[in-house]
C-alpha positions as a Markdown table, in Angstrom:
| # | Residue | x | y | z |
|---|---|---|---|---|
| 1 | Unk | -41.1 | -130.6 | -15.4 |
| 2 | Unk | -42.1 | -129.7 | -12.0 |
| 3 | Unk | -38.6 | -129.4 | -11.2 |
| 4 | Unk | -37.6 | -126.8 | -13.9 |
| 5 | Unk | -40.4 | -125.0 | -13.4 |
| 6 | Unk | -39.2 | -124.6 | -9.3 |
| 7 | Unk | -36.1 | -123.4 | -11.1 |
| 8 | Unk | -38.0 | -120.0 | -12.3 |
| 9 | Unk | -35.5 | -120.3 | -15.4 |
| 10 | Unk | -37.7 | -117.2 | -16.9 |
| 11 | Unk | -35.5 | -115.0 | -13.5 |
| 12 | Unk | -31.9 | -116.2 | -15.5 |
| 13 | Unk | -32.7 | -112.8 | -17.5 |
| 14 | Unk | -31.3 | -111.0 | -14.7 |
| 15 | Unk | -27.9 | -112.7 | -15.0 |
| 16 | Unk | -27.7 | -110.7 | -18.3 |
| 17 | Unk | -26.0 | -108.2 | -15.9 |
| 18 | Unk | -23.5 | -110.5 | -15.6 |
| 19 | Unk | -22.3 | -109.6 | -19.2 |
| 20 | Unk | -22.2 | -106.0 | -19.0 |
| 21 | Unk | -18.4 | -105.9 | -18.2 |
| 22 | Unk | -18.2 | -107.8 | -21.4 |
| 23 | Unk | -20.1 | -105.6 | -23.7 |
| 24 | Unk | -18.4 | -102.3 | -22.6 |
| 25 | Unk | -14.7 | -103.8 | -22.1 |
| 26 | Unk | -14.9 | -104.2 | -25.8 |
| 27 | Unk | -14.5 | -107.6 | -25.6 |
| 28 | Unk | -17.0 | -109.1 | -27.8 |
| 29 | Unk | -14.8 | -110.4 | -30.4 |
| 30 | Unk | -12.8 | -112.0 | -27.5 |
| 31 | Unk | -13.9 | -116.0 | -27.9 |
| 32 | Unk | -12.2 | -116.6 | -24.4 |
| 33 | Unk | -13.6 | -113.8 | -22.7 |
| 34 | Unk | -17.0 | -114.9 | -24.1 |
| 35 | Unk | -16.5 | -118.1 | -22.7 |
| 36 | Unk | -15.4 | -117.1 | -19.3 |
| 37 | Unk | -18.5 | -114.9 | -19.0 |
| 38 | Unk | -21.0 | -117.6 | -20.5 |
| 39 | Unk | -19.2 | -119.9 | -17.2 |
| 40 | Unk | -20.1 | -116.9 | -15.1 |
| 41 | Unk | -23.9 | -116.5 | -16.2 |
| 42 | Unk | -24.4 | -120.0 | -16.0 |
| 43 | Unk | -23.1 | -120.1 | -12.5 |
| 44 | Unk | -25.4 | -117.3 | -11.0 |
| 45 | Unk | -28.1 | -119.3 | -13.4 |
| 46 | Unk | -27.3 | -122.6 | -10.8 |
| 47 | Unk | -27.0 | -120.4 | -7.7 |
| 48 | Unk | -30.2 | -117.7 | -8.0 |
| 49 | Unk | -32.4 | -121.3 | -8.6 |
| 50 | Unk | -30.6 | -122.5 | -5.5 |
| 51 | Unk | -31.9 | -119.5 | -3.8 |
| 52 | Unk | -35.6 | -119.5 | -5.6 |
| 53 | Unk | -36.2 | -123.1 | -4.1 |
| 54 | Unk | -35.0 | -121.5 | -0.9 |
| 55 | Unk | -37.2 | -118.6 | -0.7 |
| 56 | Unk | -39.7 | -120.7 | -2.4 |
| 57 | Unk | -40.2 | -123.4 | 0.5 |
| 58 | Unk | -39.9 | -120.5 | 3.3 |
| 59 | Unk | -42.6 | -118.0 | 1.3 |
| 60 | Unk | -45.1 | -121.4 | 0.3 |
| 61 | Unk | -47.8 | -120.7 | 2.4 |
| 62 | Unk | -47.9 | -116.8 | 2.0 |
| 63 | Unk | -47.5 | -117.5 | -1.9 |
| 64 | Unk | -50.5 | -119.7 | -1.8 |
| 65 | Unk | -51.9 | -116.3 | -0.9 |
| 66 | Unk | -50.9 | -114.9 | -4.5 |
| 67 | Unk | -53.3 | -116.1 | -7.4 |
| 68 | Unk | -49.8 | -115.7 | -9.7 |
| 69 | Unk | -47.3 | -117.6 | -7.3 |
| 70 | Unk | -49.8 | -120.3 | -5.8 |
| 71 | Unk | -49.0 | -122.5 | -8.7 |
| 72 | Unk | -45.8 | -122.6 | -8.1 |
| 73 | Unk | -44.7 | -126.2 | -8.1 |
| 74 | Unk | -43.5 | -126.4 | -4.3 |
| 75 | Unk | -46.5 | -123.6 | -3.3 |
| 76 | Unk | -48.6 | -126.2 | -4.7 |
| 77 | Unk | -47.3 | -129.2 | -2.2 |
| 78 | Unk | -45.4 | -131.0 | -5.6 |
| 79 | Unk | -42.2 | -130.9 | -4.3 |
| 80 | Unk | -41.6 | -131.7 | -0.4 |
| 81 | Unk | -39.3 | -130.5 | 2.2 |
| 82 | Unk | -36.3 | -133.4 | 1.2 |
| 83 | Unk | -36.7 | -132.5 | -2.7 |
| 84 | Unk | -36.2 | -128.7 | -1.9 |
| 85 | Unk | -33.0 | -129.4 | 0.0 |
| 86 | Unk | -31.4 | -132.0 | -2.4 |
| 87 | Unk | -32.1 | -129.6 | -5.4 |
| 88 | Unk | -31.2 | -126.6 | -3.4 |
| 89 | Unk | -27.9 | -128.3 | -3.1 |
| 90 | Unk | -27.2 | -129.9 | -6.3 |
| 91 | Unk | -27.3 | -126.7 | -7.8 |
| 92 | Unk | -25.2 | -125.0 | -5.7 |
| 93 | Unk | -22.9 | -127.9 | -6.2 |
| 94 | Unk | -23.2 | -126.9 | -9.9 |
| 95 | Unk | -22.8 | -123.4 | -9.5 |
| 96 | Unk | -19.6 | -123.5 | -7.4 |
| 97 | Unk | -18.4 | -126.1 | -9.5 |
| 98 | Unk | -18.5 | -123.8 | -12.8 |
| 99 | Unk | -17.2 | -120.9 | -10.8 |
| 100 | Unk | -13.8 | -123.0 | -10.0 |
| 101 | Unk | -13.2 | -122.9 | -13.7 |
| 102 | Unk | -12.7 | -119.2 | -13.2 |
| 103 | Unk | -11.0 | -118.0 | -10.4 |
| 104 | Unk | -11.5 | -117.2 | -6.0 |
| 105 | Unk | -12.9 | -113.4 | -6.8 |
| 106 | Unk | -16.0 | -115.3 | -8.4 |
| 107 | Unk | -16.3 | -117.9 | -6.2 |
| 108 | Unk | -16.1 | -115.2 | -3.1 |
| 109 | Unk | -18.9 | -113.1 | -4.8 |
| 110 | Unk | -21.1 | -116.7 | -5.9 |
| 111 | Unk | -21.0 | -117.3 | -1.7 |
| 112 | Unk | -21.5 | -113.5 | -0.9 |
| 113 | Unk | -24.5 | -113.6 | -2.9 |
| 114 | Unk | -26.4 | -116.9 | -2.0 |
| 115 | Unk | -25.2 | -115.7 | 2.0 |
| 116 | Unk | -27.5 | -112.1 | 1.7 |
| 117 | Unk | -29.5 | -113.7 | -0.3 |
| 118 | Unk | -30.2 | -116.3 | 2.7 |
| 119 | Unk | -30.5 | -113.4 | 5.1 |
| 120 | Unk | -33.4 | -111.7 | 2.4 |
| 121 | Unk | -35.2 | -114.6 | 2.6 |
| 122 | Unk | -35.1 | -114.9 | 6.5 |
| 123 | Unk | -35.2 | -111.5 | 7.5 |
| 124 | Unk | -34.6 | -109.0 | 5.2 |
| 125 | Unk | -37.0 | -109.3 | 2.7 |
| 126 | Unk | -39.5 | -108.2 | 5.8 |
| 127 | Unk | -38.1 | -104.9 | 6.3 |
| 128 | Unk | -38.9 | -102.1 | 4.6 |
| 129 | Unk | -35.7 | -100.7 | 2.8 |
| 130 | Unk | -33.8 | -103.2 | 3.0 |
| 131 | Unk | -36.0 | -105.4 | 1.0 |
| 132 | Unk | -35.1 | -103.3 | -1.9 |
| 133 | Unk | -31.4 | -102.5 | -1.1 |
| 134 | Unk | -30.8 | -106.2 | -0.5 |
| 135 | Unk | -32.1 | -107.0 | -4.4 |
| 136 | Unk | -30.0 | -103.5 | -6.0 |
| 137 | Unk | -27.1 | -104.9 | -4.0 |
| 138 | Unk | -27.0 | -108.7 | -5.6 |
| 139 | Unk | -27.4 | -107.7 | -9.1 |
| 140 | Unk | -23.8 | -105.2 | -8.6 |
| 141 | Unk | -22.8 | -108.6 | -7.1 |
| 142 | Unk | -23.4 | -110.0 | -10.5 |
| 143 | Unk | -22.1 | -107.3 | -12.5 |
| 144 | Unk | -18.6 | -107.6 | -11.1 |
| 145 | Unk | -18.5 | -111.3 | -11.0 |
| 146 | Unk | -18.6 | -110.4 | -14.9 |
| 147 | Unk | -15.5 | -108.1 | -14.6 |
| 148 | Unk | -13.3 | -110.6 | -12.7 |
| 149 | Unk | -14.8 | -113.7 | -14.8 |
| 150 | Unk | -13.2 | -111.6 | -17.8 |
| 151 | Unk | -11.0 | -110.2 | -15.6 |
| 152 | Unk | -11.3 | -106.7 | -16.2 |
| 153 | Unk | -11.2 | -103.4 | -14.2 |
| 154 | Unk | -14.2 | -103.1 | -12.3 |
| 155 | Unk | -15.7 | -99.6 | -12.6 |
| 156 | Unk | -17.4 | -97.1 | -10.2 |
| 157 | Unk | -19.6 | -96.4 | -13.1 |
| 158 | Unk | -20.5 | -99.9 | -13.3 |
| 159 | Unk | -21.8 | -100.8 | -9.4 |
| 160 | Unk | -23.6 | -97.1 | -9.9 |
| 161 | Unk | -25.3 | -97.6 | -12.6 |
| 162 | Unk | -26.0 | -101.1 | -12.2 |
| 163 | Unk | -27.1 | -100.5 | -8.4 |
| 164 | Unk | -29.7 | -97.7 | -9.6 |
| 165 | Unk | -31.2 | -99.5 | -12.2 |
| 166 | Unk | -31.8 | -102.3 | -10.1 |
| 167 | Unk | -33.0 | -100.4 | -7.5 |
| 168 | Unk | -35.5 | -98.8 | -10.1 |
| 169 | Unk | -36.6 | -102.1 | -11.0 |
| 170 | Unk | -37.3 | -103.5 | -7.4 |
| 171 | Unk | -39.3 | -100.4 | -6.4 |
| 172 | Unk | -41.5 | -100.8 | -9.5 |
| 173 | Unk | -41.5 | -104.2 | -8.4 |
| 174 | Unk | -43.4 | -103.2 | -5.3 |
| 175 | Unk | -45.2 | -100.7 | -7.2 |
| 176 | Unk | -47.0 | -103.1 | -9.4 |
| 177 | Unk | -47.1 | -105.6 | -6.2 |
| 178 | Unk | -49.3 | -103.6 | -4.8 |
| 179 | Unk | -51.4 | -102.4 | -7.2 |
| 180 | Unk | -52.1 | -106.2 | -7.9 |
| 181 | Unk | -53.1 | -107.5 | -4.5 |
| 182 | Unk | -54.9 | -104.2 | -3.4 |
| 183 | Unk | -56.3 | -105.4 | 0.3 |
| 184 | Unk | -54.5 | -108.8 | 0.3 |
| 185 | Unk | -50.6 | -107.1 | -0.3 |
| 186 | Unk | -49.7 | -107.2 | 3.4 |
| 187 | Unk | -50.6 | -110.5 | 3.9 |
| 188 | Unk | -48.4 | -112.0 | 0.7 |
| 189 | Unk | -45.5 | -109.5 | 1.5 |
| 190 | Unk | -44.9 | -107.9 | 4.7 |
| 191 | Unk | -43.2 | -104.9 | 3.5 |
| 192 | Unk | -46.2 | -103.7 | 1.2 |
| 193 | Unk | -48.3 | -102.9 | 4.6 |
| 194 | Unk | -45.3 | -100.3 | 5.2 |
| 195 | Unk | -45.2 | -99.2 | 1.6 |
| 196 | Unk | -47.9 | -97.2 | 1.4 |
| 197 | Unk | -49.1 | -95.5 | -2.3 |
| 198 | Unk | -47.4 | -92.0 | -1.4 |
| 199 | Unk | -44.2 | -93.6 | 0.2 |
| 200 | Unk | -43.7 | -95.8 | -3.2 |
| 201 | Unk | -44.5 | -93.2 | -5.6 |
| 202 | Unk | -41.2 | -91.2 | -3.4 |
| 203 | Unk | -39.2 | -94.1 | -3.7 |
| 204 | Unk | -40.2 | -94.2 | -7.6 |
| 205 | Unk | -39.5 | -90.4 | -8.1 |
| 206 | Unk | -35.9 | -91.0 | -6.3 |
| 207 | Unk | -34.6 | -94.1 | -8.1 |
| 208 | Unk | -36.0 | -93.0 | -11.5 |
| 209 | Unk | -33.9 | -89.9 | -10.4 |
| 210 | Unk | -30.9 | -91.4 | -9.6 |
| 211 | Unk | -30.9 | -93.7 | -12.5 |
| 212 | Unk | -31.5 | -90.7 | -14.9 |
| 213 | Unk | -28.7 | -88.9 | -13.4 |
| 214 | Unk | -25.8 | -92.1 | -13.0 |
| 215 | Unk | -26.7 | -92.8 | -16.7 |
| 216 | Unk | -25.9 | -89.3 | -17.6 |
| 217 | Unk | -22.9 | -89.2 | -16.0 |
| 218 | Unk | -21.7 | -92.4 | -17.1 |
| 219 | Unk | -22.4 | -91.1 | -20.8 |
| 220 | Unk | -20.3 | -87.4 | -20.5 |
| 221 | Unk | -17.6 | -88.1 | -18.3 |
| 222 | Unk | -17.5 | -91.7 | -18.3 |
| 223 | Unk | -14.1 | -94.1 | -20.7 |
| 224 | Unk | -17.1 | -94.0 | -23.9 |
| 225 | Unk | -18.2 | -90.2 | -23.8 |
| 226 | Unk | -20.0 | -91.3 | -27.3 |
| 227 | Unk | -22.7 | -92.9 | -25.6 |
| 228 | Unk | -24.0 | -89.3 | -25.0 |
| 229 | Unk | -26.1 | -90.5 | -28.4 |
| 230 | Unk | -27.9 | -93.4 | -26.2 |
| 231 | Unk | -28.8 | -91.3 | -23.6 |
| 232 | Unk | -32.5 | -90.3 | -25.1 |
| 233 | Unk | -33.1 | -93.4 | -26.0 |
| 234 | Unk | -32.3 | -94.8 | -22.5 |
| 235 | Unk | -34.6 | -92.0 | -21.1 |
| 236 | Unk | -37.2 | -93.6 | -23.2 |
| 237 | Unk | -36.9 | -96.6 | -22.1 |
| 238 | Unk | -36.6 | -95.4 | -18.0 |
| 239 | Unk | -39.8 | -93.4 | -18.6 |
| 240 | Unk | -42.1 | -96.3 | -20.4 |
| 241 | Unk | -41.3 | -98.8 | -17.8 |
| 242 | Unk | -42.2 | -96.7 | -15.2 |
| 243 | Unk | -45.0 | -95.6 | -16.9 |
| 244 | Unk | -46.2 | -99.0 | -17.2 |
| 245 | Unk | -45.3 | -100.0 | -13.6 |
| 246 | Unk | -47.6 | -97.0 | -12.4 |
| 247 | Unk | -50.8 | -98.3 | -14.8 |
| 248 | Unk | -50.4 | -101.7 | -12.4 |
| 249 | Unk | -48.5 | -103.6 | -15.9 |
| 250 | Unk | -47.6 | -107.4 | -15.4 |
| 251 | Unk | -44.3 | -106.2 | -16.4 |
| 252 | Unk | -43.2 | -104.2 | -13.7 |
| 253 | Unk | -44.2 | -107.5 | -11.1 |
| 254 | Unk | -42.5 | -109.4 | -13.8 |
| 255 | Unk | -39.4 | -107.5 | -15.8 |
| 256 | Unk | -38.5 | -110.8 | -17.8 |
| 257 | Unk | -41.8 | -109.9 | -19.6 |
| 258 | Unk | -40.8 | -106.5 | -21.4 |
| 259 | Unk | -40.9 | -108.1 | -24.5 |
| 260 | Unk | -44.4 | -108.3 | -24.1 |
| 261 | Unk | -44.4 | -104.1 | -25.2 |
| 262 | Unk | -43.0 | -103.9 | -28.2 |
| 263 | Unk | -42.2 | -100.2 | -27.8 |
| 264 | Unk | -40.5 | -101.5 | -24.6 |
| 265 | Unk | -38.5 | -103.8 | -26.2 |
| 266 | Unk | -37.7 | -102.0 | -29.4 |
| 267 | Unk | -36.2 | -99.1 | -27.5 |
| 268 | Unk | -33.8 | -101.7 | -25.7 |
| 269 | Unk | -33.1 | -102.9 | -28.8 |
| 270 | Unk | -32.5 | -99.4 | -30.4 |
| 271 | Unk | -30.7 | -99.0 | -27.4 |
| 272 | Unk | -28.0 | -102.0 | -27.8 |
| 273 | Unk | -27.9 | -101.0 | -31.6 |
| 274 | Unk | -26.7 | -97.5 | -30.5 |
| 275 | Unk | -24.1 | -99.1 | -27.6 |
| 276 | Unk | -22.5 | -101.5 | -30.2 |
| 277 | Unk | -22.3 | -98.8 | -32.9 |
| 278 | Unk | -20.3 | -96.4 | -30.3 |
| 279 | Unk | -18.3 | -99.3 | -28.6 |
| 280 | Unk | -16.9 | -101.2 | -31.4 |
């Protein structure tokens, strides 16, 4: 059990993004395109837990810090330095190995992603900026793995919207970090002594901005100019999570837990509804 929960298999949410390519290449009813892009999800699943260990074993002693990460099975001392390496590898075995059943453009984007995920962990995650850029720029990693898993073309309106709503995420992320820890931020992350309240609320106002706008102008002048009907629902949804990030919610430090709102998660769901109508 310790061993799964080292995994953090409640993070593979964010390897939905790998499906996207799927969902507006309208190929849903496409059982070997499903396939392929199940292979794919379950690849960045093995490889993002191979990174998690990682980070895990590097961050132990500042997580022990964090009343929500200290019981974290190798924060805790229950897994030791050998176990970490030996399942850091395994699954990276396992994630290369799936990624060979689909062709060199995934494999090249599996090894670009656990490489700057390596140098976040060592380096970049302490630097203001880059902290954030680093996370937007591994989930567009994961959205075009999707698109040559498939393979399909890979959009511009894809890596843009893709990169802004990650980015919106990963500020909120450090929004809600910080309204957490209060006093004891800097020591559990080094980059939330830098972020001070009036430079995160900027950084909020500019991603929310920039997501707003790329989603707008993927819905009027993008291949599916019907989405224009999801567009108020998606503003609904951009608002409440920022909303919520801003009152200190457990969601915004956590995003796998929206559907702990139910407004949250029924204006995703209304969203999706909406998409699928439009798309197929």
């Amino acid at each position: 059990m310790k061993y799964l929960k080292a995994l953090r298999p409640e993070q593979w949410l964010k390897n939905i993004f790998v499906l996207l390519p799927l969902l507006f290449s309208g190929n849903l009813g496409n059982a070997d395109a499903i396939l392929r892009s199940l292979i794919a999800v379950a690849s960045f699943c093995a490889i993002s837990s191979s990174t998690y260990v990682i980070n895990d074993f590097f961050d132990r002693h500042r997580d022990r810090l964090n009343p929500e990460k200290m019981h974290r099975p190798i924060a805790a001392g229950k897994i030791g330095g050998i176990g970490v390496i030996l399942l850091a590898i395994i699954l990276a075995v396992i994630s290369f190995s799936l990624a060979s059943l689909l062709n060199r453009e995934v494999i090249y984007l599996i090894l670009g992603y656990f490489v700057i995920s390596q140098a976040y962990t060592l380096w970049l995650k302490h630097e203001p900026f880059a902290d954030i850029i680093v996370i937007a720029v591994n989930f567009v990693l994961r959205a075009v793995a999707g698109a040559f898993a498939i393979p399909v073309r890979v959009s511009p309106w894809l890596i843009a919207g893709v990169f802004f709503l990650a980015l919106f995420i990963a500020v909120n992320k450090r929004k809600g970090e910080a309204l957490f820890l209060k006093s004891k931020a800097a020591l559990q992350r080094k980059t939330l002594e830098f972020y001070t309240p009036e430079i995160l609320s900027r950084l909020s106002i500019l991603s929310t901005t920039a997501l707003v706008i790329s989603y707008a102008l993927f819905v009027f002048f993008g291949e599916h100019s019907g989405l224009f009907i999801t567009l108020p629902v998606a503003l609904y949804v951009i608002l409440r999570y920022d909303a919520l990030a801003s009152q200190g919610s457990k969601i915004a430090r956590h995003p796998h837990a929206i559907v702990r709102d139910a407004r949250l998660t029924a204006g995703i769901i209304l969203w999706l509804v909406l998409t699928l109508v439009v798309l197929y």
